[in-house]
PyMOL CGO cylinders between C-alpha atoms (Angstrom):
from pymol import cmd
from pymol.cgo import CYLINDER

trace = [
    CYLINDER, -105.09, -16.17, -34.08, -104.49, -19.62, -34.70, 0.3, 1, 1, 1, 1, 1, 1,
    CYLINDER, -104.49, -19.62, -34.70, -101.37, -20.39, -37.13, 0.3, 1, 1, 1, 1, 1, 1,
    CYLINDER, -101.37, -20.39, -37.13, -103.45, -22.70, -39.41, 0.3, 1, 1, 1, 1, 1, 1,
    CYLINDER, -103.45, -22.70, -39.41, -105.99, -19.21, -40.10, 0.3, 1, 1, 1, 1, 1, 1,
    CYLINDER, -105.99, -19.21, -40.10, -102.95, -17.32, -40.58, 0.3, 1, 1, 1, 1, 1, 1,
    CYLINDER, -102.95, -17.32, -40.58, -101.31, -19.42, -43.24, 0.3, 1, 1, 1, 1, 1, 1,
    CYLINDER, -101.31, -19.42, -43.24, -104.84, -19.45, -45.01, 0.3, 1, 1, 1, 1, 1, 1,
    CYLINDER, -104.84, -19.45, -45.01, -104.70, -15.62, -44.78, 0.3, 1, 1, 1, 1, 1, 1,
    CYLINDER, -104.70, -15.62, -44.78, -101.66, -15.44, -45.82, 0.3, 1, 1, 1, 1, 1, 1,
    CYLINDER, -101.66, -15.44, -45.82, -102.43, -17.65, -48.76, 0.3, 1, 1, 1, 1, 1, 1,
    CYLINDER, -102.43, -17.65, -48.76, -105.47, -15.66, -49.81, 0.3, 1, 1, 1, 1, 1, 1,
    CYLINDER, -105.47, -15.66, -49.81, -103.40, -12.35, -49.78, 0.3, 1, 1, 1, 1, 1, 1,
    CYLINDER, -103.40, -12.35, -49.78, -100.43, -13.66, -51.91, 0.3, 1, 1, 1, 1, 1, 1,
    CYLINDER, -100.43, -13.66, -51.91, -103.17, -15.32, -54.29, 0.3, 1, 1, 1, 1, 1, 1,
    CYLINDER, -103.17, -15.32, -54.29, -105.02, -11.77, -54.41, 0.3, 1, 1, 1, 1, 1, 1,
    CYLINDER, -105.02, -11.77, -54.41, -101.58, -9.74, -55.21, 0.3, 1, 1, 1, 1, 1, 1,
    CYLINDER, -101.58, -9.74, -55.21, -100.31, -12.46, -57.98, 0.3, 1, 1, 1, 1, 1, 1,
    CYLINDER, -100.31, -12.46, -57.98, -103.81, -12.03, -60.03, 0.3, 1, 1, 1, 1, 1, 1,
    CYLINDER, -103.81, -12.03, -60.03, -103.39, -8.31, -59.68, 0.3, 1, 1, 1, 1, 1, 1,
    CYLINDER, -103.39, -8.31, -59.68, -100.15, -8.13, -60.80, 0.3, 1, 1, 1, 1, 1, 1,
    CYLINDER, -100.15, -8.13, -60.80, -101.38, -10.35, -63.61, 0.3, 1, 1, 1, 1, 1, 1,
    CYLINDER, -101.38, -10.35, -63.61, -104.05, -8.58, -64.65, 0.3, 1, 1, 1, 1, 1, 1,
    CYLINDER, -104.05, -8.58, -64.65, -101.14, -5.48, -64.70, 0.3, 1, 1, 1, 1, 1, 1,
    CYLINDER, -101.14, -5.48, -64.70, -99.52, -7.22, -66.69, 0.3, 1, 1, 1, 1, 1, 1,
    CYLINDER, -99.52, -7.22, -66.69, -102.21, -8.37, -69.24, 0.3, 1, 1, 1, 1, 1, 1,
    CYLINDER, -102.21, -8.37, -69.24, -103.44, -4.89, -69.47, 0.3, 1, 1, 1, 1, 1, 1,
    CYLINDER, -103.44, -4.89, -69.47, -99.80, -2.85, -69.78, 0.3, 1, 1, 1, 1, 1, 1,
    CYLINDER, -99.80, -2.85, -69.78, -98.91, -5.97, -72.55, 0.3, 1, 1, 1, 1, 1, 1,
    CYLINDER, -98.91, -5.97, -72.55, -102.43, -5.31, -74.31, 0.3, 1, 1, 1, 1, 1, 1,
    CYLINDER, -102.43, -5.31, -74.31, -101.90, -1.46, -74.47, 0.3, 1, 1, 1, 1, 1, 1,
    CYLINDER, -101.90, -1.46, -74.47, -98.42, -1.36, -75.85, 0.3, 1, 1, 1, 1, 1, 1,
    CYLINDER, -98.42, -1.36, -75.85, -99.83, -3.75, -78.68, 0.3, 1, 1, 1, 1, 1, 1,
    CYLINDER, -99.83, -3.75, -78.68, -102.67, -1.58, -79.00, 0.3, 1, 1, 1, 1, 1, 1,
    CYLINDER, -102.67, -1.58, -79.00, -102.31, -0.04, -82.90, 0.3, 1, 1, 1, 1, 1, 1,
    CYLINDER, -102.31, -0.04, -82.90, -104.76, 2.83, -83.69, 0.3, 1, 1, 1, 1, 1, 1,
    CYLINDER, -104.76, 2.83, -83.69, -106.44, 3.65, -87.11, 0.3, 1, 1, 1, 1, 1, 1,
    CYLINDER, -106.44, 3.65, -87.11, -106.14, 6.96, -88.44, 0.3, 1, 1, 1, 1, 1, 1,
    CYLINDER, -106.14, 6.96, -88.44, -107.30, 8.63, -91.71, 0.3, 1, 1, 1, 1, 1, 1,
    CYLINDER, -107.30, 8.63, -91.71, -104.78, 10.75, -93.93, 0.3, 1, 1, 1, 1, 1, 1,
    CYLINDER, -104.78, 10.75, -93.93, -107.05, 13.69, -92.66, 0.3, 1, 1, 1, 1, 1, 1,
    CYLINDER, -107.05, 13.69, -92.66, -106.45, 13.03, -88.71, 0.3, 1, 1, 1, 1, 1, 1,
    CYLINDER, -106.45, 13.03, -88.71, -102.65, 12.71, -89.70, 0.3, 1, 1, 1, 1, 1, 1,
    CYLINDER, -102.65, 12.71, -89.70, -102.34, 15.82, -91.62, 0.3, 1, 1, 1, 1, 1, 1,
    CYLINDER, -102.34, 15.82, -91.62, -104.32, 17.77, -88.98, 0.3, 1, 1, 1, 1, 1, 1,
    CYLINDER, -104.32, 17.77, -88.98, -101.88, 16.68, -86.41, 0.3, 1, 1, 1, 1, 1, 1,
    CYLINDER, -101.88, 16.68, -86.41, -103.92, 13.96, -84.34, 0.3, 1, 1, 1, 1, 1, 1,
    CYLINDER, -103.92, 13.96, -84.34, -102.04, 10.90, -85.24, 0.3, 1, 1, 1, 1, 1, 1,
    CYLINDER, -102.04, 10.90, -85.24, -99.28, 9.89, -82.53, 0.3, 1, 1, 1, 1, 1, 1,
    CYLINDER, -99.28, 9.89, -82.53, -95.59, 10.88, -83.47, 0.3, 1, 1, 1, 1, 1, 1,
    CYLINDER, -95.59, 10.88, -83.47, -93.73, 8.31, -81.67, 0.3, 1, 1, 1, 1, 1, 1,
    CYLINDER, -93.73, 8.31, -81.67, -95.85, 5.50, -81.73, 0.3, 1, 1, 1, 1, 1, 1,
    CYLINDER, -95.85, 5.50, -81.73, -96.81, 2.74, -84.38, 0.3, 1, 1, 1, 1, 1, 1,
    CYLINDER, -96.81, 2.74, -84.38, -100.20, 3.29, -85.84, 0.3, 1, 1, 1, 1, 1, 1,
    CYLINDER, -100.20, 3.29, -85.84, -102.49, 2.41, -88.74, 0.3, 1, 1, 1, 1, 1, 1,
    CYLINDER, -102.49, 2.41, -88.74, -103.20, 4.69, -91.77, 0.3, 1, 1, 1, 1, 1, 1,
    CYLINDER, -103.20, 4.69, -91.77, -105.55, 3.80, -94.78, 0.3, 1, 1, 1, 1, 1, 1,
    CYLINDER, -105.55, 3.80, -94.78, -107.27, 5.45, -97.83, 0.3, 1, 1, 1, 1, 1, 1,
    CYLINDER, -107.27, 5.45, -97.83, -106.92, 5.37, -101.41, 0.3, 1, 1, 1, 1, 1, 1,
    CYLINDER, -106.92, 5.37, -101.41, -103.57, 5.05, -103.61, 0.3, 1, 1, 1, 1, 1, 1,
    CYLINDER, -103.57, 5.05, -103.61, -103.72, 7.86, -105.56, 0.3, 1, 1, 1, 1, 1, 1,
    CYLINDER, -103.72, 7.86, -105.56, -103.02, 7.49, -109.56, 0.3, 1, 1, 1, 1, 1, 1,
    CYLINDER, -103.02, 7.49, -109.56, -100.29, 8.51, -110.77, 0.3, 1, 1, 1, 1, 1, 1,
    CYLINDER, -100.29, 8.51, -110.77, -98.49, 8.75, -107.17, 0.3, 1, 1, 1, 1, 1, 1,
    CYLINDER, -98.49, 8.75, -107.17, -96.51, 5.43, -107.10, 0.3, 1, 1, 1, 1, 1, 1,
    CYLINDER, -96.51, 5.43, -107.10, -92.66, 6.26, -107.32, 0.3, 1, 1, 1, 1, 1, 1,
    CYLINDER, -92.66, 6.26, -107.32, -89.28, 4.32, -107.21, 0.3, 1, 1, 1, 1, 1, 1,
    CYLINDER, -89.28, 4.32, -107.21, -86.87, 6.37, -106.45, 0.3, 1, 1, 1, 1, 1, 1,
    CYLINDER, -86.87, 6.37, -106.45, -84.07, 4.51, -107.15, 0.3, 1, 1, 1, 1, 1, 1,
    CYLINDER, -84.07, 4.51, -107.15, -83.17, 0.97, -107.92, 0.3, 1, 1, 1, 1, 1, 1,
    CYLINDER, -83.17, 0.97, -107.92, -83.73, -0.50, -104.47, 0.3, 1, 1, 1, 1, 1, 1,
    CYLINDER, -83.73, -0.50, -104.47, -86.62, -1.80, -102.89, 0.3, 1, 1, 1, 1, 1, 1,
    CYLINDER, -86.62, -1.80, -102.89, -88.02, 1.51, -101.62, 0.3, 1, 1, 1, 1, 1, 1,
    CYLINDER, -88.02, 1.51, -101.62, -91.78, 3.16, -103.39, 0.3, 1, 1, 1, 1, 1, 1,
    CYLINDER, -91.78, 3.16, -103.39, -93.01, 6.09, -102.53, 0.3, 1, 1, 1, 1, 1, 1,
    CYLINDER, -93.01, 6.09, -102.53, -96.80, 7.20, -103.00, 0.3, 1, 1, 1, 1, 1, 1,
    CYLINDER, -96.80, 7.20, -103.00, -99.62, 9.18, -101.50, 0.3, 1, 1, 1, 1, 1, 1,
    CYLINDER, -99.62, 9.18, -101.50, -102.61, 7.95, -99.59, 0.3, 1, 1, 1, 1, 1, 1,
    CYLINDER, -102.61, 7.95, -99.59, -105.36, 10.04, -99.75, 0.3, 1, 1, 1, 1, 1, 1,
    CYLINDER, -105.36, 10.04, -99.75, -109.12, 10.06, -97.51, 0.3, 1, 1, 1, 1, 1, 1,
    CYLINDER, -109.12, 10.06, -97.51, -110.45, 12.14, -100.73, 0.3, 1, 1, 1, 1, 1, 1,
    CYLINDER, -110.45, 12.14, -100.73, -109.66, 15.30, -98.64, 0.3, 1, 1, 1, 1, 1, 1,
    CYLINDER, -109.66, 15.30, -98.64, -106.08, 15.32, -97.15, 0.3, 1, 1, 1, 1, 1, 1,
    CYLINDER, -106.08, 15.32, -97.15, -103.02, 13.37, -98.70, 0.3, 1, 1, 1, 1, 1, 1,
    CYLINDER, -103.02, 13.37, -98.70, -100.13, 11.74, -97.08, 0.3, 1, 1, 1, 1, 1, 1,
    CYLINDER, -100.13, 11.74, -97.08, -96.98, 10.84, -98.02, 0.3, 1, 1, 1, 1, 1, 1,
    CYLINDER, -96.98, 10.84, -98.02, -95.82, 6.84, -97.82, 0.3, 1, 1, 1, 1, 1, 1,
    CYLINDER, -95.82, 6.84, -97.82, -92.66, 4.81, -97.98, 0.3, 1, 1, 1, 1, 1, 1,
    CYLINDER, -92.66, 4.81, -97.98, -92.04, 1.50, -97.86, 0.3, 1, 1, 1, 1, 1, 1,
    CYLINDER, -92.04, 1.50, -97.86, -89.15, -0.56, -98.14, 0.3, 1, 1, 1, 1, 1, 1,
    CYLINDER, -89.15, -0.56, -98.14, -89.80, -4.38, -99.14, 0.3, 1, 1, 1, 1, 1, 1,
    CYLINDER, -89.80, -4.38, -99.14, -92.11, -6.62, -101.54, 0.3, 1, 1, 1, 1, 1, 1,
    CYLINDER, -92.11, -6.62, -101.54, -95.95, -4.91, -101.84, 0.3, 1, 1, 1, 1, 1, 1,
    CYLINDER, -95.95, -4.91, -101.84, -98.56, -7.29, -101.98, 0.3, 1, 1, 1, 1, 1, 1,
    CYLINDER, -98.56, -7.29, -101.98, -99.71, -8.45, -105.58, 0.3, 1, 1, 1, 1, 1, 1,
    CYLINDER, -99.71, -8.45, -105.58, -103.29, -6.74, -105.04, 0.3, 1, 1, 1, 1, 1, 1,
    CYLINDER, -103.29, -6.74, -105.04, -101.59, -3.51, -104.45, 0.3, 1, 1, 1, 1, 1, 1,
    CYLINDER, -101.59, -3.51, -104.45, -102.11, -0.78, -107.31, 0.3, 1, 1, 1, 1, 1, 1,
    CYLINDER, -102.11, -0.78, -107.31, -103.29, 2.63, -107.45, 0.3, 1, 1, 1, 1, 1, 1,
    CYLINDER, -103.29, 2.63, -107.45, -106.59, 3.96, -107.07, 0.3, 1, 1, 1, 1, 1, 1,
    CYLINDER, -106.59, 3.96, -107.07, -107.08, 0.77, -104.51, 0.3, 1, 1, 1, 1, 1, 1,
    CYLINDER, -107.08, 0.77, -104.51, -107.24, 0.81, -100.77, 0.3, 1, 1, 1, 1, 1, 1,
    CYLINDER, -107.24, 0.81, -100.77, -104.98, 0.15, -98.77, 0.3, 1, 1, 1, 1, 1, 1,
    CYLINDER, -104.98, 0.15, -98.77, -104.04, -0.20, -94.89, 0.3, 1, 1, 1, 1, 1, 1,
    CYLINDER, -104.04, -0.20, -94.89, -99.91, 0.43, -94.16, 0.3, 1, 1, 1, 1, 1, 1,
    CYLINDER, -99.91, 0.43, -94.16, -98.70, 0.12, -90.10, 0.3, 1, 1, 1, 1, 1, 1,
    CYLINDER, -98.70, 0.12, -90.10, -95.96, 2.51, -89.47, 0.3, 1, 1, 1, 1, 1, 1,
    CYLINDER, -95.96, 2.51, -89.47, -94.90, 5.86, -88.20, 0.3, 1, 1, 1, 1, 1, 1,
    CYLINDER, -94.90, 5.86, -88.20, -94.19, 9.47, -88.68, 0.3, 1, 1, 1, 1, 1, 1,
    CYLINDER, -94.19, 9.47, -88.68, -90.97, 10.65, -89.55, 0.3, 1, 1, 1, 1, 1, 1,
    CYLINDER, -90.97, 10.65, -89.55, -89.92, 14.05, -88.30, 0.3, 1, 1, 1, 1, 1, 1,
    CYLINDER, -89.92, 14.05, -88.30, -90.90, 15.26, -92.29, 0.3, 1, 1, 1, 1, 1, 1,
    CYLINDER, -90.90, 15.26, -92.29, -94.11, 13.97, -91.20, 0.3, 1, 1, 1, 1, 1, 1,
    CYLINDER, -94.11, 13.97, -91.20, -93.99, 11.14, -94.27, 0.3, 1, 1, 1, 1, 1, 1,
    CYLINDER, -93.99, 11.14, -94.27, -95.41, 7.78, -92.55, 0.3, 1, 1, 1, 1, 1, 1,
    CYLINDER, -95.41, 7.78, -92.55, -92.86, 4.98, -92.63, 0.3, 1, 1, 1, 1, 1, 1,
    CYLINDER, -92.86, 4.98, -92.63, -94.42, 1.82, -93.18, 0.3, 1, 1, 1, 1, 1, 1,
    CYLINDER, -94.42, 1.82, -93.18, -93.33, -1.70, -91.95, 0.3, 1, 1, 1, 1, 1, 1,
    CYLINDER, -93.33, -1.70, -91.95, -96.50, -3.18, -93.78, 0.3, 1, 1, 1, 1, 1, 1,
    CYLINDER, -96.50, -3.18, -93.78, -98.52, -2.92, -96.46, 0.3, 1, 1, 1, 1, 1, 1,
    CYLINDER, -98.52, -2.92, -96.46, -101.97, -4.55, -96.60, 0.3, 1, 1, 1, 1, 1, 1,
    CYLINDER, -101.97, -4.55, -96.60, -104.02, -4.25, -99.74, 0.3, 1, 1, 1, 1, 1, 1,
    CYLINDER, -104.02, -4.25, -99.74, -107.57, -5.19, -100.70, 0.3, 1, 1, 1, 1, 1, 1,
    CYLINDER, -107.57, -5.19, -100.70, -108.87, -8.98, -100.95, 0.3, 1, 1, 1, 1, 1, 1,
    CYLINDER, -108.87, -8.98, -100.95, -110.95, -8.48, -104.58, 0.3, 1, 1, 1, 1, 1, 1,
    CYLINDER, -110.95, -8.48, -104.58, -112.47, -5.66, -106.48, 0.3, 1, 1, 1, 1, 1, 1,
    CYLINDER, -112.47, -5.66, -106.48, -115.51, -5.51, -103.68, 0.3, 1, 1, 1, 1, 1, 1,
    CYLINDER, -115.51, -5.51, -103.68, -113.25, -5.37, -100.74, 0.3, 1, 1, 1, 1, 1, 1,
    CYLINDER, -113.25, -5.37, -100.74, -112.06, -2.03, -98.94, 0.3, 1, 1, 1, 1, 1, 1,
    CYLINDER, -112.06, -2.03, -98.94, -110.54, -1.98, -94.83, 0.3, 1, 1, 1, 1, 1, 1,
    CYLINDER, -110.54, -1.98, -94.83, -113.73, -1.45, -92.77, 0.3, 1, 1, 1, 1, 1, 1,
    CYLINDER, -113.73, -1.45, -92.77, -111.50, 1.35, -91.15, 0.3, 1, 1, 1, 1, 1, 1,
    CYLINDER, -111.50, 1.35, -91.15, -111.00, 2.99, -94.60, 0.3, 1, 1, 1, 1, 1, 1,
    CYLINDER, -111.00, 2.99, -94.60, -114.20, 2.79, -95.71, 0.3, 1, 1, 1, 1, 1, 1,
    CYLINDER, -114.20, 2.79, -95.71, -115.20, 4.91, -92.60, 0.3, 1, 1, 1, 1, 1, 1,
    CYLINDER, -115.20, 4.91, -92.60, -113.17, 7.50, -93.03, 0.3, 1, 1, 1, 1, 1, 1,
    CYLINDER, -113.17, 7.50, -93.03, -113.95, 7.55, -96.78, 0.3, 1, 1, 1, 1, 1, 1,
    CYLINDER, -113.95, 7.55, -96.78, -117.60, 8.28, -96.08, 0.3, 1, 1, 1, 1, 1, 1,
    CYLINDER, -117.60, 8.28, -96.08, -116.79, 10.95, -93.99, 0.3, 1, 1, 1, 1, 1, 1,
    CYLINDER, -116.79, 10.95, -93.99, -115.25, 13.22, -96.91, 0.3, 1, 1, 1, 1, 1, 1,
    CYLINDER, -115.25, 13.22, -96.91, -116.64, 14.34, -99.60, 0.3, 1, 1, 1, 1, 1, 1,
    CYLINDER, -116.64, 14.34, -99.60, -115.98, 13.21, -102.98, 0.3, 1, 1, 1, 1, 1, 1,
    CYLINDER, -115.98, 13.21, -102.98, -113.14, 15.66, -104.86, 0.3, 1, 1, 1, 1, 1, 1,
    CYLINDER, -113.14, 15.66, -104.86, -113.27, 15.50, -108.44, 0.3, 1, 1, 1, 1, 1, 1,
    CYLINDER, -113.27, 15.50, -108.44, -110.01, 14.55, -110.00, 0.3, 1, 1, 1, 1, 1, 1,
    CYLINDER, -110.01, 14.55, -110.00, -108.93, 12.04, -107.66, 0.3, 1, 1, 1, 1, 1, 1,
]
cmd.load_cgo(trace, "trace")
């Protein structure tokens, strides 16, 4: 084999194993940013992640907003109209946030299985609900008193 082919070869092959191990790398990068949606009913029936960060939505419920001391810290319940879940959050909620509105919070479990939230995303206007709440809303029926 003549050296000049070689080099080429050689050339091709390390081109070949850098846009692999780019692609790796796009794809590991991609799935650790990956954040789920799941509905308070998938987290209550034990299909949400425990360790990871994921996305939980539904309805504020009335009446469910606490501050449990003079910090920065609410409490309050999201709710798919079937299953409710407990949320905290520790910082400033957005303006738009109330109950009986939807919202979207990223977060995790706790062990108590209360999600932790490190945001809080609420509604645009009066006509706007998450796409990914709205989905799971449809899929439960309506219970009266909520």
């Amino acid at each position: 084999m003549k050296p000049a082919r070689k080099q080429r070869l050689i050339l091709i092959g390390l081109m070949v194993l850098g846009a692999a191990l780019a692609t790796g790398f796009a794809l590991k990068s991609f799935n650790e940013n990956l954040m789920y949606f799941f509905s308070t009913t998938d987290v209550v029936e034990g299909k949400a992640p425990k360790d990871a960060l994921f996305r939980l939505g539904g309805m504020v419920i009335k009446g469910s907003v606490e501050r449990p001391n003079d910090g920065m810290m609410v409490r309050f319940k999201l709710t798919d109209f079937s299953k409710d879940v407990t949320v905290e959050y520790t910082g400033i909620l957005p303006d738009l946030f109330r109950e009986g509105q939807g919202i979207v919070a990223h977060g995790k479990l706790n062990e108590q299985g209360v999600f932790i939230a490190e945001e809080v995303l609420a509604k645009h206007d009066e006509n706007y609900m998450p796409p990914e709440v709205k989905g799971s809303l449809k899929k439960q029926p309506p219970v009266a008193g909520q």
